[in-house]
C-alpha positions as a LaTeX table, in Angstrom:
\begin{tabular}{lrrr}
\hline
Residue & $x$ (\AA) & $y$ (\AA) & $z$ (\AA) \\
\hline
Unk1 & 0.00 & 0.00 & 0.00 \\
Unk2 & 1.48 & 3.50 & $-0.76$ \\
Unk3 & 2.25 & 5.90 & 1.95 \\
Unk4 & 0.52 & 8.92 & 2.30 \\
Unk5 & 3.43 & 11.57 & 1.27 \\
Unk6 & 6.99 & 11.74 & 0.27 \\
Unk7 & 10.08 & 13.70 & 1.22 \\
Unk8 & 12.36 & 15.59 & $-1.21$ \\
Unk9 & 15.78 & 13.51 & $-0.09$ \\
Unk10 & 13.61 & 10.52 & $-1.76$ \\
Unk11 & 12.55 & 12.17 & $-4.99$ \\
Unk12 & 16.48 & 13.46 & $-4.93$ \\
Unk13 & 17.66 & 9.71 & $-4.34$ \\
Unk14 & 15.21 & 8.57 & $-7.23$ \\
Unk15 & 16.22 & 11.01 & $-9.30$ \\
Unk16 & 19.87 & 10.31 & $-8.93$ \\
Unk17 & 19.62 & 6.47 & $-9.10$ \\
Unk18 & 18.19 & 6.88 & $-12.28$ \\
Unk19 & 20.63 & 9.01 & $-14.00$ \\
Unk20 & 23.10 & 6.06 & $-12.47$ \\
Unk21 & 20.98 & 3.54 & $-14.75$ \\
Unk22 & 21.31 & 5.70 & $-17.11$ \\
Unk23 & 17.20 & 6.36 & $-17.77$ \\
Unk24 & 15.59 & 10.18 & $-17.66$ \\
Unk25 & 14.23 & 10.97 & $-14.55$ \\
Unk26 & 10.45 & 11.45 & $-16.04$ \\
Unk27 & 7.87 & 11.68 & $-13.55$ \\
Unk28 & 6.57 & 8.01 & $-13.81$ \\
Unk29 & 9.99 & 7.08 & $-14.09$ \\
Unk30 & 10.54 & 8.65 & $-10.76$ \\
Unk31 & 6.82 & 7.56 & $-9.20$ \\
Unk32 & 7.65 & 3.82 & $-10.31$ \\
Unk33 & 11.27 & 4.41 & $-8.81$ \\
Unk34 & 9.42 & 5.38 & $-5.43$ \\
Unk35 & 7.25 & 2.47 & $-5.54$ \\
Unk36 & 4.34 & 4.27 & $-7.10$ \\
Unk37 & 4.08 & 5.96 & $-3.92$ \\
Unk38 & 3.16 & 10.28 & $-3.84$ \\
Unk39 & 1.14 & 12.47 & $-6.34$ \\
Unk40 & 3.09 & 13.43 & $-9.89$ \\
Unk41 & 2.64 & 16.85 & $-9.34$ \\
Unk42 & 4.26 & 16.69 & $-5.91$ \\
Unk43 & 6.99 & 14.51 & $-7.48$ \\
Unk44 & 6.90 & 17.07 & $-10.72$ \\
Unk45 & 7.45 & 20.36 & $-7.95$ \\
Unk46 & 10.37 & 18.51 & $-6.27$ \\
Unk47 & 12.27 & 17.43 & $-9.40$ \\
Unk48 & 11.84 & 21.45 & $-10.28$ \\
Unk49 & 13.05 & 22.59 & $-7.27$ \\
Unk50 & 16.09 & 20.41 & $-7.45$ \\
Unk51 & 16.92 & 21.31 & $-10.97$ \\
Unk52 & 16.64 & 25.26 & $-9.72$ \\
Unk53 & 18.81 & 24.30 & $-7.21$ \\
Unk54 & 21.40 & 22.49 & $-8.81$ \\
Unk55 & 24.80 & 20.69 & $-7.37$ \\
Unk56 & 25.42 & 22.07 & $-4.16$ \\
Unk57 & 28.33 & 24.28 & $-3.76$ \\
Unk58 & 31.90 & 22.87 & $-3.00$ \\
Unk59 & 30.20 & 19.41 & $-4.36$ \\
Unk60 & 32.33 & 17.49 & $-7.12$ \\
Unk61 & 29.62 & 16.84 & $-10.02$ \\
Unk62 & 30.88 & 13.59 & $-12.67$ \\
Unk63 & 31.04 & 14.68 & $-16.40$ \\
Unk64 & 29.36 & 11.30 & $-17.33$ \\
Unk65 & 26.37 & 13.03 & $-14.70$ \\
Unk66 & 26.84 & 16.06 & $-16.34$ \\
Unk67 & 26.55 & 14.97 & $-19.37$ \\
Unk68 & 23.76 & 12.23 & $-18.97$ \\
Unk69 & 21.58 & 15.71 & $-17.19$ \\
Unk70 & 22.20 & 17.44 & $-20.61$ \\
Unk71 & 21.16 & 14.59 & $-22.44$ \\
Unk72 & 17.97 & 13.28 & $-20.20$ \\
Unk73 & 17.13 & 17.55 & $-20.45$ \\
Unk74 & 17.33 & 17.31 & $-24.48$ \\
Unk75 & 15.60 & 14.20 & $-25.05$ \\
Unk76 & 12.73 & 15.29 & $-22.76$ \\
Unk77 & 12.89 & 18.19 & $-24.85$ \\
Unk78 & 13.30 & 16.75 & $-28.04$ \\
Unk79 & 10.45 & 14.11 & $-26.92$ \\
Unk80 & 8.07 & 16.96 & $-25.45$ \\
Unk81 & 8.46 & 18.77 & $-28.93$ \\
Unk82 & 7.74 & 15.74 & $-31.05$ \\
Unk83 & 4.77 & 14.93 & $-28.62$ \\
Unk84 & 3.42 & 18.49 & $-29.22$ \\
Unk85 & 3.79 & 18.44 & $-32.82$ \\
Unk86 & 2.16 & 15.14 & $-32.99$ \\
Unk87 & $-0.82$ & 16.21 & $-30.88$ \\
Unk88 & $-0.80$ & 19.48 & $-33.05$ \\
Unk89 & $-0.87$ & 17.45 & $-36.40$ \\
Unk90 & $-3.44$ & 14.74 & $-34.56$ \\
Unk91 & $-5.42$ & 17.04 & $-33.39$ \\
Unk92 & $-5.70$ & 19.21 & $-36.58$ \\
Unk93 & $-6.13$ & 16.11 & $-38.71$ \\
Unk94 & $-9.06$ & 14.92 & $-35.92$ \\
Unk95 & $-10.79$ & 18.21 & $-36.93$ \\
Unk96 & $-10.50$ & 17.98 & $-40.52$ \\
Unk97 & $-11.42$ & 14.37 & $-40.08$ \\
Unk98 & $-14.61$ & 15.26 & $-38.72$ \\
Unk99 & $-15.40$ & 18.27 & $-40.35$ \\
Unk100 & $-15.30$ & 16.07 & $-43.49$ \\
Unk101 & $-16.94$ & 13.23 & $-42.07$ \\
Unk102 & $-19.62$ & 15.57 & $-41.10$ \\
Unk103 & $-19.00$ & 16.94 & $-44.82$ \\
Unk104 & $-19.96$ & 13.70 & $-46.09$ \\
Unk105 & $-23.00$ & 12.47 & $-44.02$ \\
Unk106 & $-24.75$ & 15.68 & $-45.27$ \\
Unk107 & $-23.85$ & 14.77 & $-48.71$ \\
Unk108 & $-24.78$ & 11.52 & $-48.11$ \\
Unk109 & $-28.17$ & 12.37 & $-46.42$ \\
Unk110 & $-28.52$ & 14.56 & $-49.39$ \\
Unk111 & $-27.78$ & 12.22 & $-52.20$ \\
Unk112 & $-30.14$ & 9.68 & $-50.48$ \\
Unk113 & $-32.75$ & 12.43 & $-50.28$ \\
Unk114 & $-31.99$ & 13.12 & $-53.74$ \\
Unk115 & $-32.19$ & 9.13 & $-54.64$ \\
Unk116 & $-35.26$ & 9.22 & $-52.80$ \\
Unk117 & $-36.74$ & 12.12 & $-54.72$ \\
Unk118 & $-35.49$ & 10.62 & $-57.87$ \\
Unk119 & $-36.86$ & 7.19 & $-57.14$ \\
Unk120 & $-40.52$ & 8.92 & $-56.29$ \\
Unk121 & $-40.12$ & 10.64 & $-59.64$ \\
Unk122 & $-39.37$ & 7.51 & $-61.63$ \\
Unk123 & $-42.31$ & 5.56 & $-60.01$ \\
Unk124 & $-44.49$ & 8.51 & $-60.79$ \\
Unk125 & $-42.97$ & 8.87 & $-64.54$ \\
Unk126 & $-43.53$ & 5.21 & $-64.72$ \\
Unk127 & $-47.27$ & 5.68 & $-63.65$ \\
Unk128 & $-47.57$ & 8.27 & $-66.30$ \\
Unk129 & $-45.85$ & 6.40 & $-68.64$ \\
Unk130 & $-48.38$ & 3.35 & $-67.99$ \\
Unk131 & $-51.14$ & 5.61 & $-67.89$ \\
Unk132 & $-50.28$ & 7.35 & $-71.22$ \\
Unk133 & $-49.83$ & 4.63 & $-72.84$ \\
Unk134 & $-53.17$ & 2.67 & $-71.42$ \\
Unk135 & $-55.07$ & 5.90 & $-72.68$ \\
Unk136 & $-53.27$ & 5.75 & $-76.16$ \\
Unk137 & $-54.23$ & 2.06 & $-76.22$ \\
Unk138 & $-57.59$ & 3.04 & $-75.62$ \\
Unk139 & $-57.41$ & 6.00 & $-77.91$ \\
Unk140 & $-56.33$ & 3.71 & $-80.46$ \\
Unk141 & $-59.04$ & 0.97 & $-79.94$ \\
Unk142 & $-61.61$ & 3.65 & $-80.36$ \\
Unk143 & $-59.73$ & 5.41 & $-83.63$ \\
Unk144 & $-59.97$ & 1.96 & $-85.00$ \\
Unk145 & $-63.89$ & 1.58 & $-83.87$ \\
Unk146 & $-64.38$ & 5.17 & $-84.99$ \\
Unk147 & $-62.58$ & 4.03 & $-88.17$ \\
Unk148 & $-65.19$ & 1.25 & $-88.32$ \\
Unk149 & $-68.13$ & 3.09 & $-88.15$ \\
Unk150 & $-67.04$ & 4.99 & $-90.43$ \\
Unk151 & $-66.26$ & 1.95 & $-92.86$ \\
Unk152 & $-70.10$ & 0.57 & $-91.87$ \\
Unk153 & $-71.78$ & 3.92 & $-92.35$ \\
Unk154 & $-69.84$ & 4.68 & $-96.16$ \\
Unk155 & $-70.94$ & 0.76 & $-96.78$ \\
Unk156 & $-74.40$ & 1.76 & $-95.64$ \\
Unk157 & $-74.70$ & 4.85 & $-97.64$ \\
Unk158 & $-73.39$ & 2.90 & $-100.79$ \\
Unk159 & $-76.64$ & 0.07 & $-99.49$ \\
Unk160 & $-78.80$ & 3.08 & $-99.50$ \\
Unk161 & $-77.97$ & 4.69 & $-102.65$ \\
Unk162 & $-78.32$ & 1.14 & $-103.92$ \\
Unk163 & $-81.54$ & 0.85 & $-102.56$ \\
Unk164 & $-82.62$ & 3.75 & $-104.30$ \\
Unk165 & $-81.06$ & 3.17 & $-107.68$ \\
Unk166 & $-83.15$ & 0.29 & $-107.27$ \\
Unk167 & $-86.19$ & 1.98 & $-106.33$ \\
Unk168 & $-86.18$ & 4.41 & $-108.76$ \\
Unk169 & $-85.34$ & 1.94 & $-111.47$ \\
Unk170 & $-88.85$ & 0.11 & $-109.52$ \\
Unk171 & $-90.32$ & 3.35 & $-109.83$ \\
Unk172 & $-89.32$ & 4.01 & $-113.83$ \\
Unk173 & $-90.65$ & 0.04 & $-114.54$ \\
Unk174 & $-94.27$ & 1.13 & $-112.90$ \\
Unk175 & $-94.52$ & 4.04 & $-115.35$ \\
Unk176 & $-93.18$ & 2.07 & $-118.26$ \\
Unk177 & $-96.14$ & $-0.37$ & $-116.65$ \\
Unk178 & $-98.67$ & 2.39 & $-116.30$ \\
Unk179 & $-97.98$ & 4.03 & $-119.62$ \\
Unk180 & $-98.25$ & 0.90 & $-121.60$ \\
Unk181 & $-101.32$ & 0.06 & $-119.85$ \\
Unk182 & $-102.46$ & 3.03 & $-120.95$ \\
Unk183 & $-101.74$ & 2.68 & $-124.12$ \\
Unk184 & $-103.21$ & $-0.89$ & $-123.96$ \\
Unk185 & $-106.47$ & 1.24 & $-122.84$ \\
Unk186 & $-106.76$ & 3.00 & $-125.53$ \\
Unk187 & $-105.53$ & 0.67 & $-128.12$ \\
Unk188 & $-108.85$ & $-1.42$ & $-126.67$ \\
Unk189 & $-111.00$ & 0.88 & $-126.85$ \\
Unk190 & $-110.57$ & 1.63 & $-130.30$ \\
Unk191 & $-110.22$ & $-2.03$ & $-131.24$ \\
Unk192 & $-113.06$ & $-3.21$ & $-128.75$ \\
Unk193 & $-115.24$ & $-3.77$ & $-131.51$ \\
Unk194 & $-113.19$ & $-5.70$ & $-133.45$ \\
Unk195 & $-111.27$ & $-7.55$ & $-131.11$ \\
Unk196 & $-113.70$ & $-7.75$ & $-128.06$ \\
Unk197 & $-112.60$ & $-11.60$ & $-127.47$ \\
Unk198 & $-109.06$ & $-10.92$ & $-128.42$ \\
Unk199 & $-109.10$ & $-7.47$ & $-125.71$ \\
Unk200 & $-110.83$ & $-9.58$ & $-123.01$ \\
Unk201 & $-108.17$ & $-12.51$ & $-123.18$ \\
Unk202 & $-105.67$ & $-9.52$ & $-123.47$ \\
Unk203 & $-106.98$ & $-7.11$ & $-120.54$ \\
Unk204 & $-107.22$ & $-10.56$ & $-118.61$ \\
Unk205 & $-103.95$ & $-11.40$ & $-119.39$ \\
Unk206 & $-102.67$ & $-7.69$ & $-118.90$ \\
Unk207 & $-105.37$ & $-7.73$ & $-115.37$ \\
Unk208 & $-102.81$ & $-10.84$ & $-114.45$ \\
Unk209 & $-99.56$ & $-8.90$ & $-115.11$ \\
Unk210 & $-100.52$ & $-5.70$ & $-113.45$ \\
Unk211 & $-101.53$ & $-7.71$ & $-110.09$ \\
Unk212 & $-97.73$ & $-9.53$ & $-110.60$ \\
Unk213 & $-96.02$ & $-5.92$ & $-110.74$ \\
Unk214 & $-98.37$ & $-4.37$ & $-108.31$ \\
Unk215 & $-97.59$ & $-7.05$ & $-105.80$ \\
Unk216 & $-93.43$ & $-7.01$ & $-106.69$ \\
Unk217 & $-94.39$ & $-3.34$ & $-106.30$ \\
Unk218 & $-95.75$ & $-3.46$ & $-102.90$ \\
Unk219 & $-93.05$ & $-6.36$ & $-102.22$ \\
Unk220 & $-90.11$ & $-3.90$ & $-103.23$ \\
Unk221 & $-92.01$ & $-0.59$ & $-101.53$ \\
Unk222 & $-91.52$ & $-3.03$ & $-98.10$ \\
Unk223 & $-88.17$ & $-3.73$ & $-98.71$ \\
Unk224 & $-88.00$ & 0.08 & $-99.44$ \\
Unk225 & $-89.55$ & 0.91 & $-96.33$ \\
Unk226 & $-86.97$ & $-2.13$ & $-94.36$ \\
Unk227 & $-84.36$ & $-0.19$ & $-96.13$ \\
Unk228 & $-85.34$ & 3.70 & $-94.86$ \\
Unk229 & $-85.79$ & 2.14 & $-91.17$ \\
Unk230 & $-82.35$ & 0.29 & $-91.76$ \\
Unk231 & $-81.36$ & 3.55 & $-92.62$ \\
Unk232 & $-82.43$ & 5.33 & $-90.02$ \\
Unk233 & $-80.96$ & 3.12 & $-87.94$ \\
Unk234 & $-77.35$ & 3.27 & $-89.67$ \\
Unk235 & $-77.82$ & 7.76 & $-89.22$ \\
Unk236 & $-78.61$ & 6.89 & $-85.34$ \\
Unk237 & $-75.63$ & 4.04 & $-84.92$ \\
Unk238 & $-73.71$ & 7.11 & $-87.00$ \\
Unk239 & $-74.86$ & 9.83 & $-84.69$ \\
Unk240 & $-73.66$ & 7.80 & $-82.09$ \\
Unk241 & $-69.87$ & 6.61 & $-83.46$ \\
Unk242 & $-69.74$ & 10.65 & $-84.20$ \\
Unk243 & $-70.46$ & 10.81 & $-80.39$ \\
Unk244 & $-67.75$ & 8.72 & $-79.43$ \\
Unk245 & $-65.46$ & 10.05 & $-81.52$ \\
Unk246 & $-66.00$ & 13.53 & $-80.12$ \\
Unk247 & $-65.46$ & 12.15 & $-76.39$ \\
Unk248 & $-62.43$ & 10.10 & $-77.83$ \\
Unk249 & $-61.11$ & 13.56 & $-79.09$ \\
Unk250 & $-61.84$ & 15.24 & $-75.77$ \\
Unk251 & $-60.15$ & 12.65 & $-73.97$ \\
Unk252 & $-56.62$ & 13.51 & $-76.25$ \\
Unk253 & $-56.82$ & 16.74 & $-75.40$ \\
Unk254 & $-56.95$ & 16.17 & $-71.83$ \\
Unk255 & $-54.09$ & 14.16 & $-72.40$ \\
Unk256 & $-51.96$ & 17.38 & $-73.24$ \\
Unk257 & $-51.84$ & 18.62 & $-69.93$ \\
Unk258 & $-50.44$ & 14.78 & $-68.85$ \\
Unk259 & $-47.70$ & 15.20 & $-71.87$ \\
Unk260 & $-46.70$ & 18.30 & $-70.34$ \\
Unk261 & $-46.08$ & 17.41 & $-66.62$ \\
Unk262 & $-44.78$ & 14.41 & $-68.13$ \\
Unk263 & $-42.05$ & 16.41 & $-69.67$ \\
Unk264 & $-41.53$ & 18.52 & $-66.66$ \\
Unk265 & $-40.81$ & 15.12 & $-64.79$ \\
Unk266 & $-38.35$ & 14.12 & $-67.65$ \\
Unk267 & $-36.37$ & 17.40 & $-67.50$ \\
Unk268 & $-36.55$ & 17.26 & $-63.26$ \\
Unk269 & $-35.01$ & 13.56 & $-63.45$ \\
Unk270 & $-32.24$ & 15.08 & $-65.80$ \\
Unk271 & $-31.55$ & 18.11 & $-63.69$ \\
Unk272 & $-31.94$ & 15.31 & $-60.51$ \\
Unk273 & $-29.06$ & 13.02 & $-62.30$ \\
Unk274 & $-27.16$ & 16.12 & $-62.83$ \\
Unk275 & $-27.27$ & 17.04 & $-59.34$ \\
Unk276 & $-25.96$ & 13.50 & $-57.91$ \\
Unk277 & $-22.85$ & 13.04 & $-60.50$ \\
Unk278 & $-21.96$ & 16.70 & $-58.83$ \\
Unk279 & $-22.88$ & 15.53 & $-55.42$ \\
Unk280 & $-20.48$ & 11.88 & $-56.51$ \\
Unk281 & $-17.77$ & 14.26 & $-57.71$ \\
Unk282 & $-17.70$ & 16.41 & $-54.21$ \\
Unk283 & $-17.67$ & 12.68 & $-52.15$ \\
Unk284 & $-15.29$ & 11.96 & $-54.64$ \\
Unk285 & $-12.70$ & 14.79 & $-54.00$ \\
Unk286 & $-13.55$ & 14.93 & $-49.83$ \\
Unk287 & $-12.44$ & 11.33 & $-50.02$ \\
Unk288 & $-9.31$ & 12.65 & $-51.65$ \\
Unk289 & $-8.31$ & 15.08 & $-49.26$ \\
Unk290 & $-8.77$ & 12.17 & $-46.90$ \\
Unk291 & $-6.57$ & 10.24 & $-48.23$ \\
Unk292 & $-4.00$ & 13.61 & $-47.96$ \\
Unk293 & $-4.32$ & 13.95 & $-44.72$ \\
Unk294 & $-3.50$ & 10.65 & $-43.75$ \\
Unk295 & $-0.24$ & 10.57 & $-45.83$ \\
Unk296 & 0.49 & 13.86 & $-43.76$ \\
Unk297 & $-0.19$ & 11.94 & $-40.37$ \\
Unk298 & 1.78 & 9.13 & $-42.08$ \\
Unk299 & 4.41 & 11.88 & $-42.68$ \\
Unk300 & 4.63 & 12.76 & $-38.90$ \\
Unk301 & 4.28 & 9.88 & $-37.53$ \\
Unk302 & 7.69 & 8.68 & $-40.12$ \\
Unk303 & 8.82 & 11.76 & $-38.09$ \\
Unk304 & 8.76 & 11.07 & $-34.82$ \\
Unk305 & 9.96 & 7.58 & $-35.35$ \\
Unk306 & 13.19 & 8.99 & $-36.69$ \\
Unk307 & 13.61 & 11.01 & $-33.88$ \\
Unk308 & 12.78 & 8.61 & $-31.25$ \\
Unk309 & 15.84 & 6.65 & $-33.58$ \\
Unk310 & 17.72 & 9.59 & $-33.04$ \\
Unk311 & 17.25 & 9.84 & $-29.31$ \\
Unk312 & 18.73 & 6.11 & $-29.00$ \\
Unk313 & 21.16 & 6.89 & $-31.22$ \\
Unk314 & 22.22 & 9.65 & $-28.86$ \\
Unk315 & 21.41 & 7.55 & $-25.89$ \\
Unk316 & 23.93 & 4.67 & $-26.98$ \\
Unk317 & 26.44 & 7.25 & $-27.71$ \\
Unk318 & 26.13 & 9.19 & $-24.33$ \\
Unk319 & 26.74 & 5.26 & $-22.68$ \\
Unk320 & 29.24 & 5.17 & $-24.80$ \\
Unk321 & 30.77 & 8.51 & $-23.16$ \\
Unk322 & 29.79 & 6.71 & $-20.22$ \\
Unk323 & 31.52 & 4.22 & $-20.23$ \\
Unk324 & 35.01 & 5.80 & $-21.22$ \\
Unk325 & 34.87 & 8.08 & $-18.91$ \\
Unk326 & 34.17 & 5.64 & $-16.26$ \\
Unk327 & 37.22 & 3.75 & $-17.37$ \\
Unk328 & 38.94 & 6.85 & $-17.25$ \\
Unk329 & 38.07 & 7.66 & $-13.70$ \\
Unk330 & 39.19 & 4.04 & $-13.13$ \\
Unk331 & 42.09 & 5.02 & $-14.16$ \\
Unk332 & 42.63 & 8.19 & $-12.59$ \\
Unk333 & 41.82 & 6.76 & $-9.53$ \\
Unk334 & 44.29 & 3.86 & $-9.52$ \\
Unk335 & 47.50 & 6.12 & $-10.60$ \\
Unk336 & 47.82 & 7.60 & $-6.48$ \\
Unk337 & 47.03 & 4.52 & $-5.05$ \\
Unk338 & 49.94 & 2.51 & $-6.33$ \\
Unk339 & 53.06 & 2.89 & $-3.75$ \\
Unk340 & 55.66 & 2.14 & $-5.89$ \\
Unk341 & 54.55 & 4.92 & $-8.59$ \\
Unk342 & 54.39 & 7.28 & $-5.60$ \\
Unk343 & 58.05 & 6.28 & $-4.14$ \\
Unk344 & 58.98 & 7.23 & $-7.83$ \\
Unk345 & 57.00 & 10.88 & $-8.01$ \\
Unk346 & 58.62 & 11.71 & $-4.30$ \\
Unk347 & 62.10 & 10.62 & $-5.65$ \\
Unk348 & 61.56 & 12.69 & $-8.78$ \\
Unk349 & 59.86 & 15.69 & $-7.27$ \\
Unk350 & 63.04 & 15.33 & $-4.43$ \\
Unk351 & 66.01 & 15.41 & $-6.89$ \\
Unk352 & 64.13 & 18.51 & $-8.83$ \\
Unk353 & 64.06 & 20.26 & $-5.26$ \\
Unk354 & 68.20 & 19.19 & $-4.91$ \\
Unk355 & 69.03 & 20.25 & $-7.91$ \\
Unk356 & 67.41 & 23.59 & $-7.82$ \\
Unk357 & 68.97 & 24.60 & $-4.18$ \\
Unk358 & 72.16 & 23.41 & $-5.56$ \\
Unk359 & 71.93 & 26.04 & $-8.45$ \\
Unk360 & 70.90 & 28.72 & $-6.01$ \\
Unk361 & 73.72 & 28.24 & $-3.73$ \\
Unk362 & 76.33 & 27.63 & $-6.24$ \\
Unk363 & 77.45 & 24.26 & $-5.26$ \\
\hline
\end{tabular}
């Protein structure tokens, strides 16, 4: 369990034991050092203090210490740099990120809006379309009955104008009839005297022709009659077809209207179609500047790996350092402690001291 506070002399003994390992006194470094004991910013206001305060006076400090200070101080400053420019660049890119992302969903929401609209306006155009052409089928099928009646009525005017070619050809036999009889009359009555037998047989016989072309006159006045009611009925089944056709005419030119909108709708899908290849071309170069922005990120983050490189690089070479001037201490240290290589330097620094009393004396 960690302790409720710690003392300076431990953050100072932390500190230092780290620079011995050779790490940067960071404050987790230092906290883990402790035992993950005391708050970072505690531990962050002692290891300020103690960098204000620096080696004490009269205190010895090692150049590999020295040295290893200067280089913890530049990588935490090299690493606090990188870190900012990497939360800069992160941060910016986050931003742009969204803003396009946001960017995008209204594009999309508009495009599907726009599909939407589109789709609506097909289905109707499609209605129309079905409609228009149900109604010209129909418009058709009555051209072509309209076309018929029209056949039937010509063929019944051509009956009728038979019929009455006919008739009147009926009409000229009855006078030819009449006017012979006639003729017979009075052809009798001047021969009645002399051919009273011969008239009788003849005025029977003619008696006996007359009924025959009365009755295939009454005969062809019914089938004149059969003909004006046929007639009549052809004018009414004409009146009629005329009817229709009027209504069938009506009905195309309500139909305009329906041609118009229906070109409206034509020229709104175009203009819609238009619309989404600009609204594809926008997604298009958003997801472009996208891609930019993450070969920037790529770019900074191929940064700060070669600095973090660089800060081993410079960490190897500073235990490199290190290590030769340990050696050298090593061997700065052993030169006094040898006795024989002392007996030497007093023997040496002796005869120097002879000989130079010897030249002030003379001697």
């Amino acid at each position: 369990m960690a302790r409720a506070g710690i003392y300076k002399s431990e953050v100072l003994r932390a500190r230092d034991k780290l620079l011995a390992t050779g790490r940067y006194p960071s404050i987790d470094a230092v906290r883990e050092e402790l035992g993950n004991t005391g708050s970072k910013g505690t531990i962050h206001r002692y290891l300020k203090e103690i960098e204000e305060e620096g080696p004490a006076t009269g205190s010895r400090v090692a150049v590999s210490e020295a040295i290893q200070d200067l280089v913890g101080r530049l990588a935490a400053r090299l690493n606090e740099e990188a870190d900012e420019r990497v939360s800069m660049a992160q941060t910016k890119h986050a931003e742009q990120l969204s803003q396009q992302q946001q960017a995008a969903a209204a594009l999309t929401t508009e495009a599907q809006a726009t599909r939407q609209q589109l789709e609506q306006t097909q289905r109707a155009l499609a209605d129309e379309k079905a409609s228009h052409a149900k109604t010209s089928e129909e418009l058709r099928a009555q051209t072509l009955h309209g076309i018929q009646l029209t056949q039937q009525v010509a063929d019944l005017q051509e009956r009728i104008a038979a019929e009455e070619r006919h008739r009147q050809s009926l009409e000229e036999k009855h006078q030819h009839a009449r006017q012979a009889l006639e003729h017979f009359r009075q052809s009798t009555k001047e021969q009645r005297d002399q051919d009273q037998r011969k008239h009788e047989q003849q005025a029977q016989y003619l008696q006996a022709e007359v009924r025959t072309v009365n009755e295939t006159l009454a005969t062809k006045q019914q089938e004149a009659v059969h003909t004006l009611q046929d007639n009549a009925r052809l004018l009414g089944d004409l009146s009629r077809a005329q009817g229709d056709l009027h209504q069938v005419q009506e009905e195309v030119r309500g139909l305009r209207p329906l041609k118009d909108e229906l070109g409206f709708a034509q020229r709104r899908v175009e203009e819609l179609g238009r619309r989404l290849v600009e609204q594809d071309a926008a997604v298009q170069q958003l997801s472009t500047s996208n891609k930019e922005l993450l070969t920037k990120v790529d770019e900074v983050l191929t940064a700060k790996q070669q600095l973090e490189l660089a800060l081993a690089t410079a960490r190897s070479s500073v235990t490199a350092q290190e290590q030769v001037v340990a050696s050298m201490l090593e061997r700065l240290t052993a030169t006094p402690a040898d006795p024989d290589l002392a007996a030497v330097k007093d023997a040496e620094v002796g005869g120097r001291k002879v000989t130079k009393k010897a030249a002030v004396t003379g001697t």
